[in-house]
C-alpha positions in Angstrom: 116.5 23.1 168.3 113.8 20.3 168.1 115.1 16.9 167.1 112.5 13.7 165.2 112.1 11.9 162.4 111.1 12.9 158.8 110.6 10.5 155.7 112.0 11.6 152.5 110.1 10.1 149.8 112.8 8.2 146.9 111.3 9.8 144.1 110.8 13.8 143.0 109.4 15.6 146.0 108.9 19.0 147.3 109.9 20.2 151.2 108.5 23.6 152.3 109.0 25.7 155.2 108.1 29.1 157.2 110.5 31.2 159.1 109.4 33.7 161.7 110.6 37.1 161.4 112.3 36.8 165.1 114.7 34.5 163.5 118.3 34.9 163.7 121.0 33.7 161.9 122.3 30.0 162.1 120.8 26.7 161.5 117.4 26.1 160.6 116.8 23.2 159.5 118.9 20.0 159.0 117.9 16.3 157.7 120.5 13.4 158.3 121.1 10.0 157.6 124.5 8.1 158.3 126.0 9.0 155.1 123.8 12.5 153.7 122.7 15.4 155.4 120.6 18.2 153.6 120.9 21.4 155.7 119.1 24.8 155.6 120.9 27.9 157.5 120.3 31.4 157.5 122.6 34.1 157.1 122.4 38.0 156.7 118.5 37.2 156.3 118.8 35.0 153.3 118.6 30.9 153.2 121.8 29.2 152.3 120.9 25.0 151.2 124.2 22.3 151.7 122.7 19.1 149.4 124.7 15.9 149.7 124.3 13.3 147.1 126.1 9.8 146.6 126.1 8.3 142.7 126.6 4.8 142.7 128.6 4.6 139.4 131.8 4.3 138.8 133.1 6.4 136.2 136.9 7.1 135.3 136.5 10.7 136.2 135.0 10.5 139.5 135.9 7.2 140.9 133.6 4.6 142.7 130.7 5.8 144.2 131.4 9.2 144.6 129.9 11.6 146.8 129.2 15.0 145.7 127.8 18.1 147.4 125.6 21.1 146.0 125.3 24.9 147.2 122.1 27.0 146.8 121.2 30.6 148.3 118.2 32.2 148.2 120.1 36.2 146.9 118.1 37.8 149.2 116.4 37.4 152.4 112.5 35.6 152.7 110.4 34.3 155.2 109.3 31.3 153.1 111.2 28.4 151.4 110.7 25.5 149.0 113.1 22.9 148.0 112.0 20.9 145.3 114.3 17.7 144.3 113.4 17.0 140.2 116.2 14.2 139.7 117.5 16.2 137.0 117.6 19.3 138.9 117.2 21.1 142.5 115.2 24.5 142.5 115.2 26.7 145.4 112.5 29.4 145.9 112.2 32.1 148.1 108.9 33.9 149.3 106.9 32.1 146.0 109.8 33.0 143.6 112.5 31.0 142.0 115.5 31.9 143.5 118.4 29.3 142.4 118.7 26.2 141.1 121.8 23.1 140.9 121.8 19.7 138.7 122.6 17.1 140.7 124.4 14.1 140.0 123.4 10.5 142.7 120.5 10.7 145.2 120.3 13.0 148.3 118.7 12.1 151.2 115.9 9.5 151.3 113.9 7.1 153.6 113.7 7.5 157.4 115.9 11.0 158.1 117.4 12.7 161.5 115.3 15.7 161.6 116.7 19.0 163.6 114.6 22.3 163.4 115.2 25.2 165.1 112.4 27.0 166.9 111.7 30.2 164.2 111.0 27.3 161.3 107.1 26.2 160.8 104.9 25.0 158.4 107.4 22.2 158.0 105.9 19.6 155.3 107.3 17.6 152.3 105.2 16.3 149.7 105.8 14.0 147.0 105.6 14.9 143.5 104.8 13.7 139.9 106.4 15.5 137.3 108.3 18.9 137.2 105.8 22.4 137.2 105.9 24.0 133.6 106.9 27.7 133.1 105.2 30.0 131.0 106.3 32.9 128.6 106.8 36.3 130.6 107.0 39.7 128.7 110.4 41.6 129.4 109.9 45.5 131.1 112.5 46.8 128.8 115.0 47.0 125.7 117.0 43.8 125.2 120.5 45.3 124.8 122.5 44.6 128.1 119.9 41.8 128.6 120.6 39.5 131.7 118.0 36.6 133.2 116.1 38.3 135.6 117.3 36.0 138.8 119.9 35.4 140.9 122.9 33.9 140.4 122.1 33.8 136.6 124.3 35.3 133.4 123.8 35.0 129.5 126.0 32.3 127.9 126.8 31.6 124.3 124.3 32.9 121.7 122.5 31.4 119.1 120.2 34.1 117.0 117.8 32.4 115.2 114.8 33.7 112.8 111.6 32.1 112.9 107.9 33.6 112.5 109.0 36.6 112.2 110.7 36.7 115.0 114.7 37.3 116.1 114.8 34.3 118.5 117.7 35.1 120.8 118.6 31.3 122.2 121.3 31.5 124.7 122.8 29.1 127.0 121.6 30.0 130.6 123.9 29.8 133.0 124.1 30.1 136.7 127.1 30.2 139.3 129.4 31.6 136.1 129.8 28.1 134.7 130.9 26.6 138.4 127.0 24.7 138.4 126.9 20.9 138.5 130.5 20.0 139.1 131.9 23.0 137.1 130.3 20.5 133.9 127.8 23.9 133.6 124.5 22.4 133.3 123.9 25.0 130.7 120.2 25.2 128.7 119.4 26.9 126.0 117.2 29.8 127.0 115.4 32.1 124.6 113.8 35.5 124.1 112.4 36.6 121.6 110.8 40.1 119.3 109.0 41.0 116.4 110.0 44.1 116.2 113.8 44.2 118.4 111.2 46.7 120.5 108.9 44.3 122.4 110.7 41.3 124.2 109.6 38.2 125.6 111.2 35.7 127.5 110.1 32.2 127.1 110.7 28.8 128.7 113.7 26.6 128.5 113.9 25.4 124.7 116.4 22.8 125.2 116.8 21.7 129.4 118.8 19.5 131.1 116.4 16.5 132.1 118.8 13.6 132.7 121.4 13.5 135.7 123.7 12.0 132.9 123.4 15.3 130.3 126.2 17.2 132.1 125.7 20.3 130.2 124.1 21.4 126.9 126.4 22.3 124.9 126.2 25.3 122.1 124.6 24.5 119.0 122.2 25.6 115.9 119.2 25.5 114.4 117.6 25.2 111.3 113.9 25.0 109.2 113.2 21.7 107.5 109.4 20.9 106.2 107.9 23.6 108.3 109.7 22.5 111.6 113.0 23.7 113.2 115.9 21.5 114.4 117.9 22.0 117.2 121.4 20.4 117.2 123.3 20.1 119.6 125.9 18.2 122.1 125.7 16.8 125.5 129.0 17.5 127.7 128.5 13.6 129.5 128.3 14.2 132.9 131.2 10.1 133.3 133.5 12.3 130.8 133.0 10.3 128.3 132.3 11.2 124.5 130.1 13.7 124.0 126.7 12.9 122.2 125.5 14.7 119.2 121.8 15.0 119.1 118.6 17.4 117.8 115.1 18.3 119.2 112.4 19.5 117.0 110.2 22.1 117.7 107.0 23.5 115.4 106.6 26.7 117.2 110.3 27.8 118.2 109.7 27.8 121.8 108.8 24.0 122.6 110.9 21.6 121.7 111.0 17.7 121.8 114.3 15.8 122.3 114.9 13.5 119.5 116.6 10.5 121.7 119.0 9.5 119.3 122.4 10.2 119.9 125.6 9.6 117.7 129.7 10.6 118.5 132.3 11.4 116.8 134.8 8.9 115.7 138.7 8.6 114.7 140.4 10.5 113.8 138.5 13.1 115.4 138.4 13.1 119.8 135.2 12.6 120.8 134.7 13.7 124.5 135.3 17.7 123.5 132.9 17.6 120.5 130.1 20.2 120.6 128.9 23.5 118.7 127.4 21.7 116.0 126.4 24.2 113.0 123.9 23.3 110.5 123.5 24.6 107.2 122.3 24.0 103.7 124.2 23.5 100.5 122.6 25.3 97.0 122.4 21.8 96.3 120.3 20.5 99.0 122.8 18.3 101.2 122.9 19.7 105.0 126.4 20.2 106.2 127.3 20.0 110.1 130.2 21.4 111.4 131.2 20.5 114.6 134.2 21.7 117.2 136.6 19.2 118.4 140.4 18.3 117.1 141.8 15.9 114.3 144.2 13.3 116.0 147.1 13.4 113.2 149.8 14.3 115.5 149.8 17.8 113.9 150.6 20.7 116.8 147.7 22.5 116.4 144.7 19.7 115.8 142.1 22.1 116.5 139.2 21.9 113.7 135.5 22.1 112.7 134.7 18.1 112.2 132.7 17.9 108.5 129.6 16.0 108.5 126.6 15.3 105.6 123.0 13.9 105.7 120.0 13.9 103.1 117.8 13.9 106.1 119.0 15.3 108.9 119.0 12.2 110.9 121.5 10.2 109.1 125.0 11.7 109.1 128.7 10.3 107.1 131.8 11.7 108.3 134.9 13.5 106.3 137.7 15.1 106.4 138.0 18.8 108.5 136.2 21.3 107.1 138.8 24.4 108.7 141.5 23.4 110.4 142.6 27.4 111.5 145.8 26.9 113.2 144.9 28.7 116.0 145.7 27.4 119.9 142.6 25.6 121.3 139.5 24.3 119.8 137.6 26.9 117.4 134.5 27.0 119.2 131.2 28.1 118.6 131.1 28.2 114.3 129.0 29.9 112.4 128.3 30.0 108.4 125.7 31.9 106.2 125.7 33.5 103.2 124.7 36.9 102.1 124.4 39.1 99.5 126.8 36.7 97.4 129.5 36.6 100.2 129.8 33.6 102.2 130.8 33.7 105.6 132.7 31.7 108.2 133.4 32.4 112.1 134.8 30.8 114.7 136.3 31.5 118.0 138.9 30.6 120.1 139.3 31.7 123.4 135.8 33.3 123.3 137.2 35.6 120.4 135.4 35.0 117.1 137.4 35.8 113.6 135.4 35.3 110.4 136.6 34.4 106.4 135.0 35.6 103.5 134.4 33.4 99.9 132.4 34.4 96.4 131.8 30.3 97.1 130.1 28.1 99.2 133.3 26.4 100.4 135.9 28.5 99.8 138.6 29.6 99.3 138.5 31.4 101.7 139.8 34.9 102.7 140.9 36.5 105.5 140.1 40.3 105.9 142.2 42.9 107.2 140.3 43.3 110.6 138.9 39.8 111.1 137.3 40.3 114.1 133.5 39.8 114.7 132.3 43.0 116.1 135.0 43.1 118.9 137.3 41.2 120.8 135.7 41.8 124.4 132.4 40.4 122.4 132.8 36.7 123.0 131.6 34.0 121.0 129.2 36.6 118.6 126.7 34.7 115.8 124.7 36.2 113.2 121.1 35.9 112.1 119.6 37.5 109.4 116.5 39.5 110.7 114.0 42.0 107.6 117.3 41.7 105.5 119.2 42.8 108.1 122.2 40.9 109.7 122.4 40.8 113.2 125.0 39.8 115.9 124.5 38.6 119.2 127.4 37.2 122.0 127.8 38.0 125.6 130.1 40.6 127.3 131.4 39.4 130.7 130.3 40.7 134.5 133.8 39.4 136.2 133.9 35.3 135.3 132.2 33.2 132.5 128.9 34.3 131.4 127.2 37.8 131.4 125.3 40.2 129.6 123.7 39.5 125.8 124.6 42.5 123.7 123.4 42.5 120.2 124.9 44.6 117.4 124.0 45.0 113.6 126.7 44.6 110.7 127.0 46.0 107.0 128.7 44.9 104.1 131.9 47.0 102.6 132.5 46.5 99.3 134.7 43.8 99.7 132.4 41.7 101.6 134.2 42.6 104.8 131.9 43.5 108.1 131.4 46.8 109.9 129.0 47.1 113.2 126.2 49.5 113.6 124.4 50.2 117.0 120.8 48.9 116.9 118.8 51.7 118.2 115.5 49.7 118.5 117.2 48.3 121.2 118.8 50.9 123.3 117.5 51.4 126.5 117.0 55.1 127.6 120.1 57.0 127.8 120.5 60.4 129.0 122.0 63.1 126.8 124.7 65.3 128.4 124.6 68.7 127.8 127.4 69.7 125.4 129.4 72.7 123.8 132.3 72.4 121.7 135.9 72.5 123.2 139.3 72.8 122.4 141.9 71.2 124.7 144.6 73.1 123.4 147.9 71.8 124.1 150.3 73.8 121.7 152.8 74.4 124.5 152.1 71.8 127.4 149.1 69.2 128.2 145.6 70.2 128.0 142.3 69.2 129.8 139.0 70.6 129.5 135.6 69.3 130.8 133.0 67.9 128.5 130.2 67.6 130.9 128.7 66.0 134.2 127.1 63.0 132.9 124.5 61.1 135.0 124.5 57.5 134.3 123.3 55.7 132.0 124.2 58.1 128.9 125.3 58.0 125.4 127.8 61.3 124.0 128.0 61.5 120.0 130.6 64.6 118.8 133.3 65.2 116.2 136.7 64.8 117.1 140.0 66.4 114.9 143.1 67.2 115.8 145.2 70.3 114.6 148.2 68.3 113.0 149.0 64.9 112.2 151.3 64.3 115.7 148.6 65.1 117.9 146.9 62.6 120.6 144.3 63.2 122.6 142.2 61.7 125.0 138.2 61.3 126.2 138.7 60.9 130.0 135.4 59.3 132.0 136.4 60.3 135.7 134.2 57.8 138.2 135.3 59.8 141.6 139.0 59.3 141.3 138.8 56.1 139.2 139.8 57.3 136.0 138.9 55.7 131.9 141.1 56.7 128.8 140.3 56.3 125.9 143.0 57.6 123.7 142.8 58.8 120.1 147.1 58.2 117.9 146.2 59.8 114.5 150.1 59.2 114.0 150.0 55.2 115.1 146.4 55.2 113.6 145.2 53.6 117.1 142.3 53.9 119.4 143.2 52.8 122.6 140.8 51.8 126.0 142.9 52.1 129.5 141.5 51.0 133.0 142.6 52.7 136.2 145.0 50.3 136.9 146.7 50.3 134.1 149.9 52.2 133.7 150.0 55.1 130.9 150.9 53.8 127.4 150.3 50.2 128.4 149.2 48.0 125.4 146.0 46.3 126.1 145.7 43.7 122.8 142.0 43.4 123.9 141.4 46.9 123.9 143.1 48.4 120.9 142.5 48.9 117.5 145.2 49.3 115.2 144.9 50.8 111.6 142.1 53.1 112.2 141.3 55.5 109.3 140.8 59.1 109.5 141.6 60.0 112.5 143.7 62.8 109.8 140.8 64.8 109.4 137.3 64.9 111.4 135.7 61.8 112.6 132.4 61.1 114.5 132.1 58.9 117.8 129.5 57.7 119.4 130.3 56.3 122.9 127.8 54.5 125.4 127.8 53.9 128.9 125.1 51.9 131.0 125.6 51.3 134.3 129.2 49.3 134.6 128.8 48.7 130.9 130.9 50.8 128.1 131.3 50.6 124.3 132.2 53.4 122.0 131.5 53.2 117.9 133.9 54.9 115.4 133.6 55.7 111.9 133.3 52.8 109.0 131.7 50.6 111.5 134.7 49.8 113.9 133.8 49.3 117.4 136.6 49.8 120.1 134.8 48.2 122.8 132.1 46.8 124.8 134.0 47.0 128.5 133.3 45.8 131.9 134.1 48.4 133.9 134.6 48.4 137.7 132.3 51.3 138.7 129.6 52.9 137.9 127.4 55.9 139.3 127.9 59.6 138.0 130.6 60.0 135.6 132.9 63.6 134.5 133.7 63.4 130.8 136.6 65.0 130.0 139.0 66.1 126.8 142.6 66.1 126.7 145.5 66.4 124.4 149.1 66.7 124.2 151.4 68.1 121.2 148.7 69.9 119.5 145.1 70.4 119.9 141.9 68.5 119.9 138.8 70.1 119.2 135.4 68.5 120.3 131.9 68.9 118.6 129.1 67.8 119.8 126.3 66.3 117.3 122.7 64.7 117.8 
């Protein structure tokens, strides 16, 4: 270990380094001064960063002063490493590549530094910089359903479908480290790809960034088209904790976009610091209407609401009363409105599960349907676009924490305006077909099994299922080694039914059951997916059972079973 002095310039600046391929794990590099270190170590062949900062604010939520510290890895393992320190955010890249990146709050390092530097690191230099680099648009190798961003560390937040240009925009917040980034305030951005055609993908620069250390994360939002240019609206979680600021950035192509600078809050009696989501939308009359989640301060026990706003312009907004006050626990998050085909529609979520009301009018009254789920439960936060009269929606399953893969479905309209879901198949990846014949697990004196097929993942099984008598239950098994999936079929409870390995038989899962399913008494198609650890299965009149996380993943045996009758399987194209 070789021990000197490095200056660390106060502004944005860029430190790069070499390390030789006889290097073994520990300590690489380290910079020091008597209150911050930055640190470089290597472990299992990949670079781990420690960052230290100090802010010298004092806030309420963080005290005087305080110091903070930030974690980067590099995901895999490289011989070459740059740091670059952007103020508003810290990106780490491995062998040319963008591996991770933090937003930082206070300054790191700076000035005259304690320099230590093991013998495998060369090529040492840091060089000061003048603005941040600019990314580019990069075409995407495949289909878009299951989309994650293609680096480490990264997931797909909350979705914000868009049309434009003929395009279905897919803004997202991007997230890294499952929402734990800057502080656990998420730093999120609203990321975007984008297709003509749901066929041909591209993935485009950040739309909206974080580009202020006091923008602690930007929040879910909306856009909308206003004398040939679109609006962005949005809210800034405040990285002091105090109120969060409502603001817009304009774009005239959909991918760049301009921050507005001005900035307004909420006021009483509606609490300020949680605001965000804002939805935008136009009346048949003209005005613009902003919805926004937060709660009304009445002292009712469930203030959760969607805050009302109006403006001519855009720019200038008045303040009413609620416009939904659901009466759910928790804030109803992440709103959408639009109307179609003379229904208007309303969703919200809470928890990350989105319910939607239906109205012949533009504000109400409005009706609850029977199933008022978007899409699914296990879909979180889902919003619609309408794409070549088609309506489309988009929301993120989880991978294990906050965050995960965007999954996009299309809905239809029933009669009564309520919503079914439809598989879009311009976006299906390729999925292998398992070869099928017909069975019968026939279990008119004790339980039946009988194997569908070897199926190699990823693969997609469409059949006909029916049951002998009303009292029958069945059961498609999906057999991962000795981890076994059940998805269970009650014609008699009129349920469909998802259980996990480790849950116990006839266990209620509220999140993976659907109650009231119709006609299951006579035969009824499936279609059921699975991709990789990913699993969602489509009944008849457009309910969807799942998408599912599931813990493995590899070569799967499909089985049928039944109990107190039989249950015949047929399989279709």
């Amino acid at each position: 270990m070789h021990s000197s002095v490095m200056q660390i310039p106060s502004g944005l600046w860029s430190l790069s380094f070499r390390i030789s391929e006889a290097a073994d794990d520990g300590l690489l590099l380290e910079l020091k001064t008597d209150a911050l270190t930055l640190a470089f170590a290597r472990t299992g062949g990949y670079v781990s960063i420690h960052l230290e900062t100090v802010w010298d604010v004092t806030t309420e939520k963080y005290g005087e002063n305080p110091k903070f510290c930030f974690l980067m890895n590099t995901g895999t393992p490289c011989r070459s490493v740059r740091l670059d320190w952007l103020d508003s955010v810290i990106r780490l890249y491995a062998d040319g590549k963008l591996a991770d990146e933090e937003w930082p709050l206070g300054r790191p390092v700076q000035g005259e530094c304690s320099l230590f530097r093991a013998d495998c690191v060369s090529e040492l230099s840091i060089e000061p910089l003048t603005s941040k680099p600019a990314d580019g648009d990069i075409p995407l190798s495949g289909p878009a359903q299951f989309y994650m961003p293609p680096y480490h560390n990264a997931s797909v937040g909350d979705c914000m479908p868009f049309v434009s240009g003929g395009r279905y925009r897919l803004y997202h917040l991007f997230d890294r480290k499952h929402h734990q980034s800057k502080m656990t305030l998420g730093a999120h951005q609203w990321a975007q790809i984008s297709s003509g055609n749901l066929i041909d993908w591209t993935l485009h620069p950040i739309a909206v960034g974080v580009d202020e250390q006091w923008e602690g994360s930007i929040c879910t939002g909306s856009m909308i088209e206003h004398e040939g240019k679109i609006y962005a609206f949005y809210a800034v979680r405040m990285s002091d904790g105090s109120p969060a600021k409502l603001s817009w950035a304009v774009s005239e192509d959909g991918v760049h976009f301009k921050k507005s600078g001005q900035y307004f809050s909420l006021s009483a009696p509606y609490e300020p610091v949680s605001a965000r989501d804002p939805k935008v939308f136009k009346d048949p009359d003209g005005l613009y209407h902003m919805l926004v989640t937060t709660s009304i301060l009445d002292g009712r026990t469930r203030p959760g609401c969607l805050a009302h706003l109006t403006s001519r312009d855009l720019i200038n907004w008045t303040q009413h009363k609620p416009f939904l006050v659901p009466g759910y626990p928790g804030q109803p998050e992440c709103s959408d409105y639009f109307e179609w085909n003379g229904y208007y529609y309303i969703s919200f979520a809470n928890n990350l599960n989105a319910r939607y009301r239906i109205s012949k009018q533009p504000f109400g009254p409005w009706m609850r349907p029977k199933d008022d789920i978007v899409v699914s439960p296990n879909l979180a936060v889902p919003k619609m676009a309408l794409f070549n009269g088609r309506c489309l929606a988009s929301g993120w399953l989880g991978d294990g924490a906050w965050g995960g893969w965007a999954i996009t479905y299309e809905l239809f309209q029933r009669e009564d305006g309520s919503l079914g879901v439809k598989f879009i198949e311009e976006m299906m990846p390729d999925l292998n077909a398992p070869r099928l014949h017909p069975v019968c697990a026939d279990a008119s004196n004790s339980y039946a099994e009988e194997l569908l097929a070897e199926c190699e993942n990823p693969f997609r099984v469409r059949g006909t299922v029916a049951f002998d008598n009303p009292g029958a239950a069945g059961e498609l098994i999906l057999s991962f080694g000795e981890a076994e999936y059940r998805i269970a079929f009650d014609p008699l409870e009129k349920t469909v039914s998802f259980y996990e390995p480790k849950d116990r038989p006839l266990d209620v899962n509220a999140r993976s059951r659907l109650i009231n399913v119709k006609g299951m008494d006579k035969p009824f198609d499936i279609d059921l997916v699975v991709h990789d650890r990913i699993l969602m299965l489509l009944l008849p009149d457009g309910q969807l059972l799942l998408p599912s996380r599931l813990e493995h993943s590899g070569p799967c045996r499909l089985s049928a079973s039944c109990r107190d009758g039989q249950m015949r399987f047929t399989p279709r194209t």
